[in-house]
PyMOL Python script that loads the backbone (N, CA, C, O; Angstrom):
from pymol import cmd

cmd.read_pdbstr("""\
ATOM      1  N   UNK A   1       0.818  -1.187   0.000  1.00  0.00           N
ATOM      2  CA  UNK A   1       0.000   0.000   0.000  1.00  0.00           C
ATOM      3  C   UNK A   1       0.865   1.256   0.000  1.00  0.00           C
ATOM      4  O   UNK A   1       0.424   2.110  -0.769  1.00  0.00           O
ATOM      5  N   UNK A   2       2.163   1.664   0.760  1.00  0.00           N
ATOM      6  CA  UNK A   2       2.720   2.515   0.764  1.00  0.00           C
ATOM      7  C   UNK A   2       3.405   2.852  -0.655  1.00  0.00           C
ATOM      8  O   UNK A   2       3.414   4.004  -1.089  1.00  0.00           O
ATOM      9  N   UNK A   3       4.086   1.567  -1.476  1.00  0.00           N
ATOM     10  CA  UNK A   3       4.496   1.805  -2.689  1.00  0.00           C
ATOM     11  C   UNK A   3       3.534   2.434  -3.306  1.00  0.00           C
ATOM     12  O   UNK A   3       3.765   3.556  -3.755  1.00  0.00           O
ATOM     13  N   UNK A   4       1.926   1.687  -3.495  1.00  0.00           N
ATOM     14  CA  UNK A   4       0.815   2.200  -4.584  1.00  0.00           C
ATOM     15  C   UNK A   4       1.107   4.072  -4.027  1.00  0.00           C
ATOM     16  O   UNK A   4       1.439   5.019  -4.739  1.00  0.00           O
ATOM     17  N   UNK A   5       0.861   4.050  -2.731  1.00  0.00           N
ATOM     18  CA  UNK A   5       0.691   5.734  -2.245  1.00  0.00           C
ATOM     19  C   UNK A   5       1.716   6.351  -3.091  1.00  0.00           C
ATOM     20  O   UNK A   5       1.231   7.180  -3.861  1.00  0.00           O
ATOM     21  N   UNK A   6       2.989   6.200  -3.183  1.00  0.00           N
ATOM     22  CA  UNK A   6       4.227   6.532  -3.424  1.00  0.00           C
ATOM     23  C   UNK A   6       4.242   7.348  -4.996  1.00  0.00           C
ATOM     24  O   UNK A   6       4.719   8.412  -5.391  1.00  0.00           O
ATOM     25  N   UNK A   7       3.344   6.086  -5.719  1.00  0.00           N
ATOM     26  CA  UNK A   7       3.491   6.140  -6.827  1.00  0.00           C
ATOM     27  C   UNK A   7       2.357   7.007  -7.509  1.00  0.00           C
ATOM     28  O   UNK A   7       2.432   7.499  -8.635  1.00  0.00           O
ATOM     29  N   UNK A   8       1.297   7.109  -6.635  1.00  0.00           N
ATOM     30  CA  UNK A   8      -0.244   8.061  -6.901  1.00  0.00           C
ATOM     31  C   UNK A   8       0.752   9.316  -6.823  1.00  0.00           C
ATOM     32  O   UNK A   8       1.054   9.899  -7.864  1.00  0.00           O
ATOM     33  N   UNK A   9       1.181   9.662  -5.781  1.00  0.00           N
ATOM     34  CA  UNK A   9       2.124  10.867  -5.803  1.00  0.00           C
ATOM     35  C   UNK A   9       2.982  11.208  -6.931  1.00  0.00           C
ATOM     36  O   UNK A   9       2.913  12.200  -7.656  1.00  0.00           O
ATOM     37  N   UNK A  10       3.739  10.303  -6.963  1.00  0.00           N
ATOM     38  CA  UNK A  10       4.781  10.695  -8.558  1.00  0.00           C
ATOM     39  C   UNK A  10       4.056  10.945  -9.891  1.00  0.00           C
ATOM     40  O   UNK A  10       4.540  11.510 -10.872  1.00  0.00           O
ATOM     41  N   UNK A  11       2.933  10.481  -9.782  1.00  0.00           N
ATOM     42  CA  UNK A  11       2.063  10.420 -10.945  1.00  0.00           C
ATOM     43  C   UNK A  11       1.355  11.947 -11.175  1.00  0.00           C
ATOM     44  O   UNK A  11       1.138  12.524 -12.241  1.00  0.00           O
ATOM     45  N   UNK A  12       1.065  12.405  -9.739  1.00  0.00           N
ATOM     46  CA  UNK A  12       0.924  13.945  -9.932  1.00  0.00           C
ATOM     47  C   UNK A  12       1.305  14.493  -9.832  1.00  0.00           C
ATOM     48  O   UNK A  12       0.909  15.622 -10.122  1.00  0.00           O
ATOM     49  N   UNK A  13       2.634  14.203  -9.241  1.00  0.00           N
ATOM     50  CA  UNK A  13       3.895  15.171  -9.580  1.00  0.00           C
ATOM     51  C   UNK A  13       4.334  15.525 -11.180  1.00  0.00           C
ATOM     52  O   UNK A  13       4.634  16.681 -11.480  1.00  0.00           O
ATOM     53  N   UNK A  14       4.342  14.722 -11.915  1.00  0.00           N
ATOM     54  CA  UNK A  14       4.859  13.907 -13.012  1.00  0.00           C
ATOM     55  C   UNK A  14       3.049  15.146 -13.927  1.00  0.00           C
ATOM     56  O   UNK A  14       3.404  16.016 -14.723  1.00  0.00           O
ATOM     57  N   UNK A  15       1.968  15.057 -13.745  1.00  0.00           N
ATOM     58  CA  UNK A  15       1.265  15.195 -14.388  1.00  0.00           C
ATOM     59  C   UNK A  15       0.837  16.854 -14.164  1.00  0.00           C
ATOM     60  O   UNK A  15       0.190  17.431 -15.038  1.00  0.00           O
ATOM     61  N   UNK A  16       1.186  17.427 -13.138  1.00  0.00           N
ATOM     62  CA  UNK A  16       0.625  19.049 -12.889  1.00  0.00           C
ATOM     63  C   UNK A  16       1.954  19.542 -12.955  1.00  0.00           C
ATOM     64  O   UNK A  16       2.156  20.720 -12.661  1.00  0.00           O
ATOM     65  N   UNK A  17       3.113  18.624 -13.386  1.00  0.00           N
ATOM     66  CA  UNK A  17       4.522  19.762 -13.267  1.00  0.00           C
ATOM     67  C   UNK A  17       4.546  20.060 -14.887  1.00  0.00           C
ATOM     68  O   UNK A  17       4.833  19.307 -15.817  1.00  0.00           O
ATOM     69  N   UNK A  18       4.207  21.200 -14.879  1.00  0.00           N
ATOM     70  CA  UNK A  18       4.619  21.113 -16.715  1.00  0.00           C
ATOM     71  C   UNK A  18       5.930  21.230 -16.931  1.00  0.00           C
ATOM     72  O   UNK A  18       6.390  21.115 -18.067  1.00  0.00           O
ATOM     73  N   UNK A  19       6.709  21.480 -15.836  1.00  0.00           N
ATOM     74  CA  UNK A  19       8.199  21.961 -16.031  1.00  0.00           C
ATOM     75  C   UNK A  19       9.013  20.548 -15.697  1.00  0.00           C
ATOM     76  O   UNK A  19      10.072  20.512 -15.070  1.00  0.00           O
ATOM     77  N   UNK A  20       8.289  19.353 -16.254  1.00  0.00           N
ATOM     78  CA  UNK A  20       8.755  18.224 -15.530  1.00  0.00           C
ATOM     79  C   UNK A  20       9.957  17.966 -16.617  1.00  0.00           C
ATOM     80  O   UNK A  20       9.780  18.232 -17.805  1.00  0.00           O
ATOM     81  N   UNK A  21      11.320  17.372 -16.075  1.00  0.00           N
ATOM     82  CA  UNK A  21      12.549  17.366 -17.489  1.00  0.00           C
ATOM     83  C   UNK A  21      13.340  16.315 -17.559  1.00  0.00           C
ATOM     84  O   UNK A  21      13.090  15.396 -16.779  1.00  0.00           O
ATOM     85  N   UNK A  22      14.318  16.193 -18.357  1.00  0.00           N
ATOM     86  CA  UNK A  22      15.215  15.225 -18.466  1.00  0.00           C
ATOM     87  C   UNK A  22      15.223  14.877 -17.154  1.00  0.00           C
ATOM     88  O   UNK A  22      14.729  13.814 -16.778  1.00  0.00           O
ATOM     89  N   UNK A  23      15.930  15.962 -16.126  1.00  0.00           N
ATOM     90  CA  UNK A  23      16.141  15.304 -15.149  1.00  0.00           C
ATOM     91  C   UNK A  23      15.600  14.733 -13.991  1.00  0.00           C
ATOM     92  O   UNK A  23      16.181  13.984 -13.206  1.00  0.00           O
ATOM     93  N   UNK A  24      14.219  15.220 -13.929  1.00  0.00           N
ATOM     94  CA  UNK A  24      13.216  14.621 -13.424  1.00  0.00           C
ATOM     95  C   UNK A  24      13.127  13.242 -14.572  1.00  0.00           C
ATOM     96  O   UNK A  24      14.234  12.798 -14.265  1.00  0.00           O
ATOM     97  N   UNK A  25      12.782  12.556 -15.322  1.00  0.00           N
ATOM     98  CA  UNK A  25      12.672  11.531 -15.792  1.00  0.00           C
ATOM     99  C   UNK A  25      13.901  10.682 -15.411  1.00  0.00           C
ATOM    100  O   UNK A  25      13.737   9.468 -15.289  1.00  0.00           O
ATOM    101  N   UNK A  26      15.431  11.362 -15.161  1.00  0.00           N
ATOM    102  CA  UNK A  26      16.579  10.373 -14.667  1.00  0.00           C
ATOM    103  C   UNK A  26      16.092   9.732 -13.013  1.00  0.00           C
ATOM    104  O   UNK A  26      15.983   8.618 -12.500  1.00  0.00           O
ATOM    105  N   UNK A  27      15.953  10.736 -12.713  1.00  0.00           N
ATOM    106  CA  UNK A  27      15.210  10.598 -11.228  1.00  0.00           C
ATOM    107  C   UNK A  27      14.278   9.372 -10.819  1.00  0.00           C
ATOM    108  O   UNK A  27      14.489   8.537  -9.939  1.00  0.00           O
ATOM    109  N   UNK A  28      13.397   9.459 -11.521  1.00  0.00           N
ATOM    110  CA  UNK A  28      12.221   8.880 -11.634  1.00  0.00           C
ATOM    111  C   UNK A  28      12.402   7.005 -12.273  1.00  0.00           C
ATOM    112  O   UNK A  28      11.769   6.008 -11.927  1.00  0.00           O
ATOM    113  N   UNK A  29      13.490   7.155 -13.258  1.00  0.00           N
ATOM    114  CA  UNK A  29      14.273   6.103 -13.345  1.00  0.00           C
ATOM    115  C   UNK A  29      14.921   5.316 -11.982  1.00  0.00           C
ATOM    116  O   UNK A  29      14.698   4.176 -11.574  1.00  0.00           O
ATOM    117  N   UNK A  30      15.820   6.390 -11.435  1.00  0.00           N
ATOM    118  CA  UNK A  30      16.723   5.480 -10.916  1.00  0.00           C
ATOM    119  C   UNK A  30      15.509   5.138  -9.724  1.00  0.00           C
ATOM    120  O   UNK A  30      15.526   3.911  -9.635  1.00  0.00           O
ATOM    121  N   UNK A  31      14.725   5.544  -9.008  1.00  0.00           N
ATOM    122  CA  UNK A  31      13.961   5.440  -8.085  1.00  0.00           C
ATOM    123  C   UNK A  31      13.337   4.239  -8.158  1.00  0.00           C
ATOM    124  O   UNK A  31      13.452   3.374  -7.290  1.00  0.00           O
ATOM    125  N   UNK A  32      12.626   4.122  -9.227  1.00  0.00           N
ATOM    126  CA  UNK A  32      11.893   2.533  -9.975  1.00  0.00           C
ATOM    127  C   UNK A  32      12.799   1.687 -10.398  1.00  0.00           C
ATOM    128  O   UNK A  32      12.505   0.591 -10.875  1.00  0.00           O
ATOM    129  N   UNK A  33      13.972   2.115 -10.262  1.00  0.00           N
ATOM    130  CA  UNK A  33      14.453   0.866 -10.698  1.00  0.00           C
ATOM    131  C   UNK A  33      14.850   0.499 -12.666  1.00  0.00           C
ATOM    132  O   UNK A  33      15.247  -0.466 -13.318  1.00  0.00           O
ATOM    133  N   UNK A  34      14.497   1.735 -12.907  1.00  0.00           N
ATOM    134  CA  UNK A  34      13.723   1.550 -14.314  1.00  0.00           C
ATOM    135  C   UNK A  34      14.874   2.530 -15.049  1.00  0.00           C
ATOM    136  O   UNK A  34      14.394   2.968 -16.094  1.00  0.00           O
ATOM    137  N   UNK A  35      16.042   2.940 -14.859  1.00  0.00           N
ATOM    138  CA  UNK A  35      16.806   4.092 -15.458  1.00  0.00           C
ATOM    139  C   UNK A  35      17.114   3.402 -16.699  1.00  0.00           C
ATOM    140  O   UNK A  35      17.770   4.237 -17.322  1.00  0.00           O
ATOM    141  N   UNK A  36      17.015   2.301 -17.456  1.00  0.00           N
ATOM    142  CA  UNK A  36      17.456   1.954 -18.623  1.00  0.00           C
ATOM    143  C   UNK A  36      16.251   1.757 -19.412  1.00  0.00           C
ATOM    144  O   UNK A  36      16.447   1.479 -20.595  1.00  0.00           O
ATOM    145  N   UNK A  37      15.040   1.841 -19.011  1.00  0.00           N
ATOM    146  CA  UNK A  37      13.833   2.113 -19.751  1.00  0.00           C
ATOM    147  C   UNK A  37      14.051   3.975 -20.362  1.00  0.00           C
ATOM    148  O   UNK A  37      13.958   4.364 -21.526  1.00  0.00           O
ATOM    149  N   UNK A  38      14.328   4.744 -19.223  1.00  0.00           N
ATOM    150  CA  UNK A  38      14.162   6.160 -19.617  1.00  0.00           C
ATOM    151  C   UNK A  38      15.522   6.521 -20.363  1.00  0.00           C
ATOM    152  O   UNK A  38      15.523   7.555 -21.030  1.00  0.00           O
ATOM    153  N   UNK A  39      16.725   5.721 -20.301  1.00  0.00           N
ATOM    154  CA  UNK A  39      17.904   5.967 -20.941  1.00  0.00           C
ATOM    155  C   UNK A  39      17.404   5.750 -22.812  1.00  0.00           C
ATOM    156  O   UNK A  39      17.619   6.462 -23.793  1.00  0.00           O
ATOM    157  N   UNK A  40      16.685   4.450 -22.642  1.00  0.00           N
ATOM    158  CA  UNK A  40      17.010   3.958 -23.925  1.00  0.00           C
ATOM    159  C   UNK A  40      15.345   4.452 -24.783  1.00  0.00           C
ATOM    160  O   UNK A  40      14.904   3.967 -25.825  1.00  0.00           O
ATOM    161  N   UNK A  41      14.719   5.525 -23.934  1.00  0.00           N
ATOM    162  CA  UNK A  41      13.347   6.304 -24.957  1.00  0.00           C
ATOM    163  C   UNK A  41      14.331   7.322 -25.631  1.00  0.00           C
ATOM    164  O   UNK A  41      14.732   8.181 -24.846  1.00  0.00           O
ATOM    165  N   UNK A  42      14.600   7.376 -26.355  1.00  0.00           N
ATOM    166  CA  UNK A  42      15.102   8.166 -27.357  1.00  0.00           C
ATOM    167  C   UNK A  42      14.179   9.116 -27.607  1.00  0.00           C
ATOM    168  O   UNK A  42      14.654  10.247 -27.499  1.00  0.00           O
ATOM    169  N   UNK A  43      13.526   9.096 -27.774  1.00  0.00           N
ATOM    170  CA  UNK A  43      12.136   9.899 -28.345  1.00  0.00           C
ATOM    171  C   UNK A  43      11.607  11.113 -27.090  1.00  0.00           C
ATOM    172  O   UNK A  43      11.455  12.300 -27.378  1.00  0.00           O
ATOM    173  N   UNK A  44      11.375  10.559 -25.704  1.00  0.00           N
ATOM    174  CA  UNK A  44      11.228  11.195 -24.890  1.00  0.00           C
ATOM    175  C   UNK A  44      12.048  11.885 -24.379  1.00  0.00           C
ATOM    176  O   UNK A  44      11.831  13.003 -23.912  1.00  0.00           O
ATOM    177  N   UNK A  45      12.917  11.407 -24.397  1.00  0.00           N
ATOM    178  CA  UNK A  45      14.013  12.651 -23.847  1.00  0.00           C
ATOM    179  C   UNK A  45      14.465  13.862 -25.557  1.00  0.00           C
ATOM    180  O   UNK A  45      14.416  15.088 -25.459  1.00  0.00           O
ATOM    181  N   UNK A  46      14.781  13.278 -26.666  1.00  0.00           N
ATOM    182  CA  UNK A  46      14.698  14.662 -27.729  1.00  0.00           C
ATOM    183  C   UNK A  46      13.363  15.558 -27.554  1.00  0.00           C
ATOM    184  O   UNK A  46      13.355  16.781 -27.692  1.00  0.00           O
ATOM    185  N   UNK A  47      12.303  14.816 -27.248  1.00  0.00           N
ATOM    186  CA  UNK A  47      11.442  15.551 -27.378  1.00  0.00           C
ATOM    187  C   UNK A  47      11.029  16.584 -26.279  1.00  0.00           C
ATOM    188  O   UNK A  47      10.266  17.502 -26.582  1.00  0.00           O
ATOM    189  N   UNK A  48      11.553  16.444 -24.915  1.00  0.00           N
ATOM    190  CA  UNK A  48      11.722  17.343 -23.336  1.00  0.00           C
ATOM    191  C   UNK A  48      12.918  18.375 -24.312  1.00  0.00           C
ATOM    192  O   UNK A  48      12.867  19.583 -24.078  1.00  0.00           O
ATOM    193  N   UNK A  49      14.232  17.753 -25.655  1.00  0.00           N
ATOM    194  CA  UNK A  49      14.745  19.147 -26.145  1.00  0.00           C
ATOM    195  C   UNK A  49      14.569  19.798 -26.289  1.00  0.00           C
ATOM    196  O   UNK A  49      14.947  20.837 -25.748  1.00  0.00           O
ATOM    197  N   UNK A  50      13.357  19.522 -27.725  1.00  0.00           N
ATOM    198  CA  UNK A  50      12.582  20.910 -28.275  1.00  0.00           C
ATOM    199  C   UNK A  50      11.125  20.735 -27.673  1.00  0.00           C
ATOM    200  O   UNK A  50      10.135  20.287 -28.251  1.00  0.00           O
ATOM    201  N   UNK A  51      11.211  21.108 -26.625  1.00  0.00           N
ATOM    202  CA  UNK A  51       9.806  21.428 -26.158  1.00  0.00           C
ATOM    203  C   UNK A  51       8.970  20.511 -26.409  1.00  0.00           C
ATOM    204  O   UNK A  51       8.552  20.264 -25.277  1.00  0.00           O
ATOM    205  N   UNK A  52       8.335  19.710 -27.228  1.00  0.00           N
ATOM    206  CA  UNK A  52       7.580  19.261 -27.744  1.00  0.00           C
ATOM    207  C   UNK A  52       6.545  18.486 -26.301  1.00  0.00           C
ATOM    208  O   UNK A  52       7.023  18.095 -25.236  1.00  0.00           O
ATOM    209  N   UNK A  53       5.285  18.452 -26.644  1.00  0.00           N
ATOM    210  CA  UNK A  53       4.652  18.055 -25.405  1.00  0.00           C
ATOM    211  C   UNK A  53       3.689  16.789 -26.053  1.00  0.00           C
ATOM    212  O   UNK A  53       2.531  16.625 -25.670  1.00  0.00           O
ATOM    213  N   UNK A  54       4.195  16.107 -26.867  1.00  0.00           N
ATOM    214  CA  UNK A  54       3.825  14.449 -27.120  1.00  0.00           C
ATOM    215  C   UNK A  54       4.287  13.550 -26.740  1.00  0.00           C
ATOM    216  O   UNK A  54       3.853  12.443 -27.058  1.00  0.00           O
ATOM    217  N   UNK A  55       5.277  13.701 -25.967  1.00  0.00           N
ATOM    218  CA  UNK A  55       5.724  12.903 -24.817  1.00  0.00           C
ATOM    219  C   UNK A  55       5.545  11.995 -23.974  1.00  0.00           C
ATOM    220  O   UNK A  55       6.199  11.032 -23.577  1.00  0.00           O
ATOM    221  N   UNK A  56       4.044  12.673 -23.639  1.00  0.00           N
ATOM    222  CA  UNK A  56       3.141  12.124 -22.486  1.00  0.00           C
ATOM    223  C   UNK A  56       2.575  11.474 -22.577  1.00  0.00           C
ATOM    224  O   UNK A  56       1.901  11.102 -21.617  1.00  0.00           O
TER     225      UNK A  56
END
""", "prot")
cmd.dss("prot")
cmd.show_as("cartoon", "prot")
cmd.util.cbc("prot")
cmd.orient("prot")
């Protein structure tokens, strides 16, 4: 239950931050466990370059 809590949180962190960035996504990686999922989106991180907000 505390993980699910954990993760309701990051999720609106993640969803009302419009200023959310690369380095919030490294973050968010290493935390989950997951930093070679967000290393190897190519797409999501060029696209936090130019602004682009299809990302999501």
């Amino acid at each position: 239950m505390k993980e699910q809590r954990k993760l309701s949180e990051l999720r609106k962190r993640i969803v009302d931050n419009h200023q959310f960035g690369a380095g919030d996504w490294y973050e968010v990686g290493e935390l989950t466990d997951c930093l070679h999922i967000v290393e190897g989106h190519d797409r999501l991180l060029r696209s936090l370059r130019f602004g682009d907000d299809d990302c999501w």
